[in-house]
C-alpha positions as a Markdown table, in Angstrom:
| # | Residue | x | y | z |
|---|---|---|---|---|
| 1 | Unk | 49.1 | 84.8 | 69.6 |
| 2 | Unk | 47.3 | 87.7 | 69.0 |
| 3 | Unk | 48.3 | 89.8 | 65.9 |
| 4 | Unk | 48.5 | 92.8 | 67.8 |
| 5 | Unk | 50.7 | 91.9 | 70.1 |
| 6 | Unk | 52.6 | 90.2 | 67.8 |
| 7 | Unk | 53.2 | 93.1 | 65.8 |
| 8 | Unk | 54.2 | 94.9 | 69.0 |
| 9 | Unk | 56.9 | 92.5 | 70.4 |
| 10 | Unk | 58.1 | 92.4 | 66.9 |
| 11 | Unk | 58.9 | 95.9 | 67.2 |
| 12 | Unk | 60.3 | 95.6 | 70.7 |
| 13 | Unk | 63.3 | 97.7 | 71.9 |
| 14 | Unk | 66.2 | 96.2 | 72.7 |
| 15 | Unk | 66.4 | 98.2 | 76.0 |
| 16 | Unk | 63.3 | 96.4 | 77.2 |
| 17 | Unk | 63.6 | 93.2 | 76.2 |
| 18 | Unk | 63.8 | 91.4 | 79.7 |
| 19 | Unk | 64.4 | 87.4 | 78.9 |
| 20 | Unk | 64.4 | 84.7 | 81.9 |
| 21 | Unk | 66.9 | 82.1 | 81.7 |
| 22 | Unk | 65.2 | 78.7 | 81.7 |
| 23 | Unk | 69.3 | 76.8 | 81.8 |
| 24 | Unk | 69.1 | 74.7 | 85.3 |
| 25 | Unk | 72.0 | 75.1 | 86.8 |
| 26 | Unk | 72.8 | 74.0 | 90.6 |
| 27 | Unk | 73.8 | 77.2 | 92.5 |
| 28 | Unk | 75.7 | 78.1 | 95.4 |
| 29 | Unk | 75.5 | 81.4 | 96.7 |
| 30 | Unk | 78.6 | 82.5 | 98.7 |
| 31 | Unk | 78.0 | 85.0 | 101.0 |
| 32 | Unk | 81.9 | 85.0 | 102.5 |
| 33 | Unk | 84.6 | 84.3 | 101.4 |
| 34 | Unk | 86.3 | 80.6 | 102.0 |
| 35 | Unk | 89.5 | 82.3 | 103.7 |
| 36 | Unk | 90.4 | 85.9 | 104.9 |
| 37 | Unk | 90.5 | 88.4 | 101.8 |
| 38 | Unk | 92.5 | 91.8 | 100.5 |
| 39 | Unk | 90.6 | 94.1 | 98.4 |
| 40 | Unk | 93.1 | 95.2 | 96.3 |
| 41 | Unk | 91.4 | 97.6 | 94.1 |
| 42 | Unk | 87.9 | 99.6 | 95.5 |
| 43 | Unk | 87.7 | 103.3 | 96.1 |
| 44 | Unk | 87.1 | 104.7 | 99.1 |
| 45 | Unk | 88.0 | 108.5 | 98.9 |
| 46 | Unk | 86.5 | 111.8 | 97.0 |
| 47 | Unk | 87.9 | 111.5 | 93.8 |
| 48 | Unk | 85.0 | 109.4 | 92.0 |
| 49 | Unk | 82.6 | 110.5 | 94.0 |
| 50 | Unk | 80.8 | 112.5 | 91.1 |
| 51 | Unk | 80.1 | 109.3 | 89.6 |
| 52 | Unk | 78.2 | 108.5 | 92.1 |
| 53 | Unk | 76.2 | 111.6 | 92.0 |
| 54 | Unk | 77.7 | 113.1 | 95.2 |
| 55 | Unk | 80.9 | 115.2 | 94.3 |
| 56 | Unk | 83.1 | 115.8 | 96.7 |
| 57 | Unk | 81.7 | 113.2 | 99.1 |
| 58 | Unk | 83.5 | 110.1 | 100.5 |
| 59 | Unk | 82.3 | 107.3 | 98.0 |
| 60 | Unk | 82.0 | 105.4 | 101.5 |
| 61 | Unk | 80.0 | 108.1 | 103.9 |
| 62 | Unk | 80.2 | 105.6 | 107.0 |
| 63 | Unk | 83.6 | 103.8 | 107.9 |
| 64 | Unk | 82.3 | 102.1 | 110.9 |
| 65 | Unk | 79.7 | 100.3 | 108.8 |
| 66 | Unk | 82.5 | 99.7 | 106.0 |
| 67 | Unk | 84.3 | 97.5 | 108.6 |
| 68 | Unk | 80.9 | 95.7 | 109.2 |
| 69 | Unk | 80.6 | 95.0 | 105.8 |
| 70 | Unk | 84.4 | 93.8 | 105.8 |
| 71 | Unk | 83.7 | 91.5 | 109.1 |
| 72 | Unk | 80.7 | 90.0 | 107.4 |
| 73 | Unk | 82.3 | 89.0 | 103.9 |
| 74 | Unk | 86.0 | 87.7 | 105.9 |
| 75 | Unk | 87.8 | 90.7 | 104.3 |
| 76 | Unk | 91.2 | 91.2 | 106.1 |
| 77 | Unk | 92.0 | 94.1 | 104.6 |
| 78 | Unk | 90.9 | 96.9 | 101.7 |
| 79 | Unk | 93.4 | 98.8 | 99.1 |
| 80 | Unk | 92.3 | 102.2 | 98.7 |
| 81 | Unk | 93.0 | 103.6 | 95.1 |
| 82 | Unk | 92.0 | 107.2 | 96.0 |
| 83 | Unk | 94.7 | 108.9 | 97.8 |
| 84 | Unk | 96.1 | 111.5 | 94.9 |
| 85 | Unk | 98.5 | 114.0 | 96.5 |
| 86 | Unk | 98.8 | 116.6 | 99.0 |
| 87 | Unk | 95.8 | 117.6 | 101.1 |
| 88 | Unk | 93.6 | 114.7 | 99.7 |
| 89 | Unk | 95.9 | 111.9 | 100.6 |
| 90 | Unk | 96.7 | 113.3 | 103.9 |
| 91 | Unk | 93.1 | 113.4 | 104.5 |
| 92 | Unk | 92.4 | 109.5 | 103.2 |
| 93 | Unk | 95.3 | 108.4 | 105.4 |
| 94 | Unk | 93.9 | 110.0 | 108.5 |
| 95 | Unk | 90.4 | 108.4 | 107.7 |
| 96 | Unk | 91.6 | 105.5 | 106.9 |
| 97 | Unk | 95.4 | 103.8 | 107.3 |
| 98 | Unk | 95.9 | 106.0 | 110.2 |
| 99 | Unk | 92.1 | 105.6 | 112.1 |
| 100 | Unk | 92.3 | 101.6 | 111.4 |
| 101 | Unk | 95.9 | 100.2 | 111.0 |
| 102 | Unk | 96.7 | 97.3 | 108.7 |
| 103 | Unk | 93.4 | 97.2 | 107.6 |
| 104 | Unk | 93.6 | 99.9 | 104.8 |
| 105 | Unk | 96.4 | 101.0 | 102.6 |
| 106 | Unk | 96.1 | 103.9 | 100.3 |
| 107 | Unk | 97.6 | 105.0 | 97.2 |
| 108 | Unk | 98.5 | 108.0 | 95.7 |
| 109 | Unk | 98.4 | 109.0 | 92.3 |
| 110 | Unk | 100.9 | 111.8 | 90.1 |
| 111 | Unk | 99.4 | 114.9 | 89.3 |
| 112 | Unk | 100.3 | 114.9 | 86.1 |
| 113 | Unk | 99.6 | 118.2 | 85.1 |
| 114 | Unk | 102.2 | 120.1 | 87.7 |
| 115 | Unk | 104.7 | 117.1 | 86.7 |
| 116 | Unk | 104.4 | 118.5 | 82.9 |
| 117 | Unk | 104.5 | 122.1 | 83.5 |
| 118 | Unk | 107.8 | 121.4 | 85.8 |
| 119 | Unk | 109.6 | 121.3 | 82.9 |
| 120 | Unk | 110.8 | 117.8 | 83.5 |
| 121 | Unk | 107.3 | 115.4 | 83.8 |
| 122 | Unk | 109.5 | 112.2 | 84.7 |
| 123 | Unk | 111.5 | 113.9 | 87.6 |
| 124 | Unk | 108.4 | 115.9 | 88.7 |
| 125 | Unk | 106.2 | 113.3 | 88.6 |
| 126 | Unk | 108.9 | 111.2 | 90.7 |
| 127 | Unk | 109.5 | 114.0 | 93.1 |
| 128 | Unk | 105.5 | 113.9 | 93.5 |
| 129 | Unk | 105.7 | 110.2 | 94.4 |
| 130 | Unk | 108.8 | 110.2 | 97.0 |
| 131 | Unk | 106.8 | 113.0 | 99.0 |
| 132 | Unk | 103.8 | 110.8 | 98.8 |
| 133 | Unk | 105.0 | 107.5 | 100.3 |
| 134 | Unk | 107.3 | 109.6 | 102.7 |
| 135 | Unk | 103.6 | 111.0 | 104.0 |
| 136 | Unk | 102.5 | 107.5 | 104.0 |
| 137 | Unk | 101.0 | 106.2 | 100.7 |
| 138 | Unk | 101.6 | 102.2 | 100.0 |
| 139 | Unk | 101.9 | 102.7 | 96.2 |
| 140 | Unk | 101.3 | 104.2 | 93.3 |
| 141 | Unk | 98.2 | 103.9 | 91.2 |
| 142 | Unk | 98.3 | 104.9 | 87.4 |
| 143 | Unk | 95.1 | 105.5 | 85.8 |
| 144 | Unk | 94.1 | 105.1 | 82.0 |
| 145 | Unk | 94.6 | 108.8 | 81.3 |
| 146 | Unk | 98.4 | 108.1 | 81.3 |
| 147 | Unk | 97.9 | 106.9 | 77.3 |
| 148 | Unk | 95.1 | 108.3 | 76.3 |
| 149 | Unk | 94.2 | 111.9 | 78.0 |
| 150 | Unk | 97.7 | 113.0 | 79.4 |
| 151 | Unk | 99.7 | 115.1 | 77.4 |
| 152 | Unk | 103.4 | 117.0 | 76.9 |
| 153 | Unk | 103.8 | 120.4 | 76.7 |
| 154 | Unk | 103.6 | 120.5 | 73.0 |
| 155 | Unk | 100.4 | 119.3 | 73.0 |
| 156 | Unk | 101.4 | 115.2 | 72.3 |
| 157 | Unk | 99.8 | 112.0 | 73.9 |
| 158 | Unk | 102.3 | 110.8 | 76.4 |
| 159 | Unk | 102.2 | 106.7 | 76.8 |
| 160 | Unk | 103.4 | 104.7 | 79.8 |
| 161 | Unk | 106.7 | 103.6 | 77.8 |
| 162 | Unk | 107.6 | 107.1 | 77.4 |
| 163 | Unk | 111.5 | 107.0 | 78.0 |
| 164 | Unk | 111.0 | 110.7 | 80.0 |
| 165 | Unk | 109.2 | 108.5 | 82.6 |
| 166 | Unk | 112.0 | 105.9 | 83.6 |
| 167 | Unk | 112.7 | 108.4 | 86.7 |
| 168 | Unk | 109.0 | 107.8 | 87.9 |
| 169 | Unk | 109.2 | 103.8 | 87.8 |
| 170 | Unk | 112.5 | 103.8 | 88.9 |
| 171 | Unk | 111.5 | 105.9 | 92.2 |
| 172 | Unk | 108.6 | 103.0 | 92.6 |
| 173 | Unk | 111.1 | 100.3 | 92.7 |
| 174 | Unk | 113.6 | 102.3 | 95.2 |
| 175 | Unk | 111.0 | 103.5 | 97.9 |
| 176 | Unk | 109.6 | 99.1 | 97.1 |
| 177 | Unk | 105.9 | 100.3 | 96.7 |
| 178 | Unk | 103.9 | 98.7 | 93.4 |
| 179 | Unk | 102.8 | 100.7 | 90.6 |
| 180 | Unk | 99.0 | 99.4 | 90.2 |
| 181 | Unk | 98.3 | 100.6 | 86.4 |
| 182 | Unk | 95.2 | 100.8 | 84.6 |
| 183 | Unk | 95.8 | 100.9 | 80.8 |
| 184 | Unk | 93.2 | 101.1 | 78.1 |
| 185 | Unk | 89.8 | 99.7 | 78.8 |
| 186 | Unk | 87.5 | 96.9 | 77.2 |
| 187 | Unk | 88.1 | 96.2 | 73.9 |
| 188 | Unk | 85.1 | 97.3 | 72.8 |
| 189 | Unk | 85.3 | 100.5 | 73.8 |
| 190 | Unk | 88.1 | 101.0 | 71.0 |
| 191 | Unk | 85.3 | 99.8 | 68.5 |
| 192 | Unk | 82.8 | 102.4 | 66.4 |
| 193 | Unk | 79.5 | 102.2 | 68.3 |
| 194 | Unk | 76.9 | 100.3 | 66.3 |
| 195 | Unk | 75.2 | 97.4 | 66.1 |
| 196 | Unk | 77.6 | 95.0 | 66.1 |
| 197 | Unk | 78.9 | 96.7 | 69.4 |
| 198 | Unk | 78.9 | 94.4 | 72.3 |
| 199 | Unk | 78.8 | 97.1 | 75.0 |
| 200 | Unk | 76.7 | 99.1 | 72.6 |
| 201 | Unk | 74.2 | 99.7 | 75.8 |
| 202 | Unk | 77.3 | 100.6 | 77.5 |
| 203 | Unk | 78.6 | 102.9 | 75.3 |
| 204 | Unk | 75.1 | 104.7 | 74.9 |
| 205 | Unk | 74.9 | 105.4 | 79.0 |
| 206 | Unk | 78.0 | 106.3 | 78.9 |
| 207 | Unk | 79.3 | 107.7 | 75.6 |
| 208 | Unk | 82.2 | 109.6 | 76.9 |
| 209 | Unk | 83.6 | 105.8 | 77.1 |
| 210 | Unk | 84.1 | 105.4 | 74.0 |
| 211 | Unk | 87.4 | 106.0 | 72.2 |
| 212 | Unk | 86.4 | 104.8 | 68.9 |
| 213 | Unk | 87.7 | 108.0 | 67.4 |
| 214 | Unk | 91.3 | 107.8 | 66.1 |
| 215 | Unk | 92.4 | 110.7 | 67.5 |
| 216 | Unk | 93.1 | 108.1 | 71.0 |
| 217 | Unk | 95.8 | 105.4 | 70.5 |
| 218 | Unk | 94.7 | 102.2 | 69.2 |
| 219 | Unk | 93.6 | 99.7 | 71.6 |
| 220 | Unk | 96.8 | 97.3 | 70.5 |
| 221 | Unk | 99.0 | 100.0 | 70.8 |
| 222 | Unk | 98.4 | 101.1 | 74.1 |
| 223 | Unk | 98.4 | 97.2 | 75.6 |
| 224 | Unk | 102.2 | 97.2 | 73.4 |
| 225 | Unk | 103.0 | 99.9 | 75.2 |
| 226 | Unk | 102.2 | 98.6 | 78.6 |
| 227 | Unk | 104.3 | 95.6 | 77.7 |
| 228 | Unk | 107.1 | 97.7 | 77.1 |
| 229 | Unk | 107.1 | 99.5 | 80.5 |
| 230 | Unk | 107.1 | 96.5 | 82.2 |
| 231 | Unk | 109.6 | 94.9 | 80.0 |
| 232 | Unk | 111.7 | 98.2 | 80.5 |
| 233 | Unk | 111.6 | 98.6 | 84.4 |
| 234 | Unk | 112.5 | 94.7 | 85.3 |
| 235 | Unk | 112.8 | 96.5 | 89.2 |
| 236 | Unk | 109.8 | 98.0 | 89.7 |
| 237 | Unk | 106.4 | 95.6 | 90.6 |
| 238 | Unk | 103.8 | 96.6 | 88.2 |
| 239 | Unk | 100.3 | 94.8 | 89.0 |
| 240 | Unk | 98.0 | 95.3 | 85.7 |
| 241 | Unk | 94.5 | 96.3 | 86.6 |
| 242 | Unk | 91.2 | 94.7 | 85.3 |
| 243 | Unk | 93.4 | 91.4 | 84.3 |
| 244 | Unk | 96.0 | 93.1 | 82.7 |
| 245 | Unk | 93.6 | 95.3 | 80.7 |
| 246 | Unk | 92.8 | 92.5 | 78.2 |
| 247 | Unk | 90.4 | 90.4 | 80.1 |
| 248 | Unk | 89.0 | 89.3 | 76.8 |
| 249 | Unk | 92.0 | 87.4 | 76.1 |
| 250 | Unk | 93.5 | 85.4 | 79.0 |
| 251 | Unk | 96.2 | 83.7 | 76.7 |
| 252 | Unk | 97.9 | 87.5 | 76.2 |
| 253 | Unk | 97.4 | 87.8 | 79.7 |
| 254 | Unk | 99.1 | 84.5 | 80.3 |
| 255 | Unk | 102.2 | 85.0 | 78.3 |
| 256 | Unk | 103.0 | 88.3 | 80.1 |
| 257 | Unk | 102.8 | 86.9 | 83.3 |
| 258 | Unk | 104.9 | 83.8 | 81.9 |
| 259 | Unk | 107.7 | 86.7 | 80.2 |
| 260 | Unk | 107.9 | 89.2 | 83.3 |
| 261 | Unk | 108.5 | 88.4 | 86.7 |
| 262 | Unk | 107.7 | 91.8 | 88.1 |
| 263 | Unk | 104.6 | 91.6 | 86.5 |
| 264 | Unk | 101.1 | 90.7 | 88.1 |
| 265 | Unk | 96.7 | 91.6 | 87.6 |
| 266 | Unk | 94.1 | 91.6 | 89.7 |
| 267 | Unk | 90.5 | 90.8 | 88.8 |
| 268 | Unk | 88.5 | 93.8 | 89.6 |
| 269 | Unk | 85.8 | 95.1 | 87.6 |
| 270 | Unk | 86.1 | 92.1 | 85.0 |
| 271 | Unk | 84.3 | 88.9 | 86.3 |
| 272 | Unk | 81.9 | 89.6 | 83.3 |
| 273 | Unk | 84.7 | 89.1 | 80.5 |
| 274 | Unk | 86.8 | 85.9 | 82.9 |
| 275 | Unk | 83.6 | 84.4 | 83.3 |
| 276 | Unk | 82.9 | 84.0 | 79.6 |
| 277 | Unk | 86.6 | 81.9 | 79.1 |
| 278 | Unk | 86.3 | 80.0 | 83.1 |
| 279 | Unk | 88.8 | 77.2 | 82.0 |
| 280 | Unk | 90.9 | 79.3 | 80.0 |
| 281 | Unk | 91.1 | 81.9 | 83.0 |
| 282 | Unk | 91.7 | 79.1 | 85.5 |
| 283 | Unk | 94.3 | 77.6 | 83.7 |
| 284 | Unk | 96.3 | 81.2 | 83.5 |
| 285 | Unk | 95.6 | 81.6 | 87.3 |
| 286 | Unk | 96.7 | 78.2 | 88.6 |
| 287 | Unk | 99.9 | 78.4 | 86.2 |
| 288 | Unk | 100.5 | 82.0 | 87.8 |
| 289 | Unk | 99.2 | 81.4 | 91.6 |
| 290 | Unk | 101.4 | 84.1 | 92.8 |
| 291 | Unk | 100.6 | 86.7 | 90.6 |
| 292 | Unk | 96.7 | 87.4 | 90.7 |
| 293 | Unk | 95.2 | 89.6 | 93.3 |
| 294 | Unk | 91.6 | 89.8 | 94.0 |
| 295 | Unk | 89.7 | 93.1 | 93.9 |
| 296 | Unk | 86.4 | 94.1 | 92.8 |
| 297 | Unk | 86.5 | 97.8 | 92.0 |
| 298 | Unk | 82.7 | 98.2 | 93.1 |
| 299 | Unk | 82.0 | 101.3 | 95.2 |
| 300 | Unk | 80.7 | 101.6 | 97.7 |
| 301 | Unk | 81.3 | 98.4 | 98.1 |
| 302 | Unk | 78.4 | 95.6 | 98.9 |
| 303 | Unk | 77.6 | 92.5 | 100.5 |
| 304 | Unk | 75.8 | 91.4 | 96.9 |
| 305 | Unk | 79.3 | 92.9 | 95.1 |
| 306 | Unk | 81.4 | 90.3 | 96.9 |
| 307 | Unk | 79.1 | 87.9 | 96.7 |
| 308 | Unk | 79.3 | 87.4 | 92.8 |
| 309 | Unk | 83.1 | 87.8 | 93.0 |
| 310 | Unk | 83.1 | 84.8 | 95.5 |
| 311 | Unk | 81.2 | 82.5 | 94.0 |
| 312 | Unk | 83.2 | 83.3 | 90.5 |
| 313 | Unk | 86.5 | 82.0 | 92.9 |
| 314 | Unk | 85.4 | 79.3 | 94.5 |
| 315 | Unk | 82.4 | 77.5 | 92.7 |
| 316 | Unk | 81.7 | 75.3 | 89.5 |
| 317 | Unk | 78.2 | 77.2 | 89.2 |
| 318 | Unk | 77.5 | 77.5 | 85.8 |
| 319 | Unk | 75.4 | 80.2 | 84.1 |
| 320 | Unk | 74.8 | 82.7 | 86.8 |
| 321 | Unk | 74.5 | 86.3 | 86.8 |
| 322 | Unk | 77.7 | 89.0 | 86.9 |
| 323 | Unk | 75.6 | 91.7 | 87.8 |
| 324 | Unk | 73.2 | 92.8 | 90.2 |
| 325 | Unk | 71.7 | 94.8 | 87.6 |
| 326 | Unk | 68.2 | 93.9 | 85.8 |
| 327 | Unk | 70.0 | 94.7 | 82.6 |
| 328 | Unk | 73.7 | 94.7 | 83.2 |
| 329 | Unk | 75.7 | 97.2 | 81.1 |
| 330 | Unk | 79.1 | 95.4 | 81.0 |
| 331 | Unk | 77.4 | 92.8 | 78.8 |
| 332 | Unk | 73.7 | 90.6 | 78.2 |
| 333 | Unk | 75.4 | 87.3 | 79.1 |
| 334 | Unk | 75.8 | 84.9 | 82.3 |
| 335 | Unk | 79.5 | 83.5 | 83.6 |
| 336 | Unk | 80.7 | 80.6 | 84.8 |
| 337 | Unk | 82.7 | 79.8 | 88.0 |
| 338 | Unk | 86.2 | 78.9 | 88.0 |
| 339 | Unk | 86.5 | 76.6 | 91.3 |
| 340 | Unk | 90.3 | 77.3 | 92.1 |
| 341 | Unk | 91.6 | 75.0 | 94.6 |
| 342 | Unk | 92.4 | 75.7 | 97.9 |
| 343 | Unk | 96.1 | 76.5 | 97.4 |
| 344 | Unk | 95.8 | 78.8 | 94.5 |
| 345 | Unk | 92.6 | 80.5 | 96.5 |
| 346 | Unk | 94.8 | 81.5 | 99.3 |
| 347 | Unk | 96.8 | 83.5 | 97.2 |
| 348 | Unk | 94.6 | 85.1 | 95.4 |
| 349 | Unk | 92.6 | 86.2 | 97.9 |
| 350 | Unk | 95.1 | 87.4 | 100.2 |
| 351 | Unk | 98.6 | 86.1 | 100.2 |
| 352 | Unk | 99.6 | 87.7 | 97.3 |
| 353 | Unk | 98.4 | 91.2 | 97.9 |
| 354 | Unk | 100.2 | 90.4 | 101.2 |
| 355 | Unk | 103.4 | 90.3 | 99.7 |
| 356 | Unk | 103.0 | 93.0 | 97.5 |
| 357 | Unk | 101.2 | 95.9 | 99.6 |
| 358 | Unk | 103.3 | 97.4 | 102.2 |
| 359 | Unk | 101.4 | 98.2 | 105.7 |
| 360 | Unk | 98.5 | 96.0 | 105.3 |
| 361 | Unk | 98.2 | 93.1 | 108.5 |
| 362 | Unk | 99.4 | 89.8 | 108.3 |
């Protein structure tokens, strides 16, 4: 080799290294799902629409083409996590649950700022959720600020087990809507940001990600607090979002699922991490059949999005890509399928979501 160019590639950035995988590996692209699918976790309304660089914009611009899409990939049904309160949900449930019945069902979410400055957070925040699902809402979705961003009027974190809550979980299990919580994020997003950083590429993009600095809860002790809750409010359905927030370790996952009955995860937004552990994730999912819900938490969402997701379900395929990226931020590495038989497909993909989602067609 030429010095020259040896010298250079010596000094190659990581950010441009671009290797090809030479592992030969039958593939089977799935293009549509085996049998009908739920969504249950994409966003279809305004809120994260600055994300995508168009603030205050539906993160899906064309509905009629959104139910192409759905046609194409054999998807029954989408859950829309957008829905917030007030004048924002009534306008996702005109554009969506109402326009195109049984085919979407929309959350809300607390506002937890008036629920603080009510004086009471747990009542107001409760109060927030009864008026919701009264104007039609089909749950409640809980994001990661709740732990980590969302705080009392003394100035103090406020973490989903907070006992001043119980009013808001208990008003989820009496109007029988799920509570769809997002707590904490990858693990190594907890971690400082160096070198020894697996989402280190991640975390540079996107450095407001990180929560490295100890002024956030520990990563543990916002996943011990989740258990809590859900060991706390045996009533309400709780359904634990990006695998139950710990998709790095399926055997945590597993004994929460094994411990609490009301308790369930989807899959969305963590094929990356599953497919890393494929026969430790099966084995979780076929001992807990009715308890994992497919979602992809891609938006807008795309042929090539389901696609990946698919072929994670239902093939052996070894070694393929998690990401349509060149260079995929959640992580350099290729996944593995998990090949779930029929029976435990079924649920997943629909049956449980089904039974869990009020409003969405049978």
């Amino acid at each position: 080799m030429d010095p020259q160019r040896l010298a250079e590639l010596r000094d190659l950035r990581l950010r441009d290294w671009r290797p090809v995988p030479k592992a030969v590996a039958p593939a089977h692209p799935v293009e549509r799902a085996r049998f009908p699918a739920i969504d249950a976790h994409n966003h279809l309304g305004r809120w994260l629409s600055a994300w995508l660089g168009r603030r205050g914009e539906w993160t899906v611009p064309d509905v009629g083409a959104l139910l192409g899409l759905m046609e194409t990939c054999n998807l029954r049904a989408i859950v829309n996590l957008d829905g917030r309160w007030g004048e924002e949900l009534e306008a996702n449930l005109d554009r969506y649950d109402r326009a195109h019945p049984g085919r979407f069902a929309t959350f809300c979410h607390v506002d937890w700022e008036a629920a603080v400055a009510s004086g009471d957070v747990g009542r107001g925040a409760a109060s927030s959720v009864r008026e919701s699902v009264r104007a039609g809402a089909k749950g409640l979705k809980v994001w990661k600020d709740l732990g980590l961003h969302v705080r009392d009027e003394r100035g103090e974190l406020i973490l989903p087990e907070d006992r001043r809550l119980a009013p808001l979980w208990e008003a989820a299990a009496e109007l029988g809507v799920p509570v769809f919580i997002h707590t904490a994020d990858p693990v190594a997003f907890f971690d400082p940001v160096d070198e020894r950083n697996e989402r280190l590429e991640q975390l540079l993009a996107h450095p407001e990600w990180s929560f490295a600095d100890p002024s956030f809860p520990r990563f543990e002790r916002l996943l011990a607090a989740l258990e809590a809750l859900v060991a706390g409010h045996p009533e309400t359905t709780f359904v634990g979002l990006h695998f139950g927030g710990y998709a790095e370790d399926p055997r945590f996952v597993g004994r929460m699922l094994a411990t609490y009955p009301n308790y369930h995860v989807d899959i969305a937004a963590r094929v990356a991490e599953l497919g890393r552990q494929p026969r430790a994730v099966r084995e979780v999912i076929c001992d807990h059949p009715d308890r994992v819900l497919f979602g992809i938490d891609e938006f807008p969402p795309a042929r090539e999005h389901y696609a990946i997701s698919f072929r994670f379900l239902e093939t052996a395929d070894e070694h393929f890509a998690h990401s349509t990226e060149e260079v995929p931020l959640m992580g350099r590495w290729r996944i593995s399928g998990l090949d779930l038989p029929d029976e435990v497909l079924r649920r997943v993909y629909a049956e449980n979501a089904l039974r869990l989602v009020p409003g969405l067609s049978g």
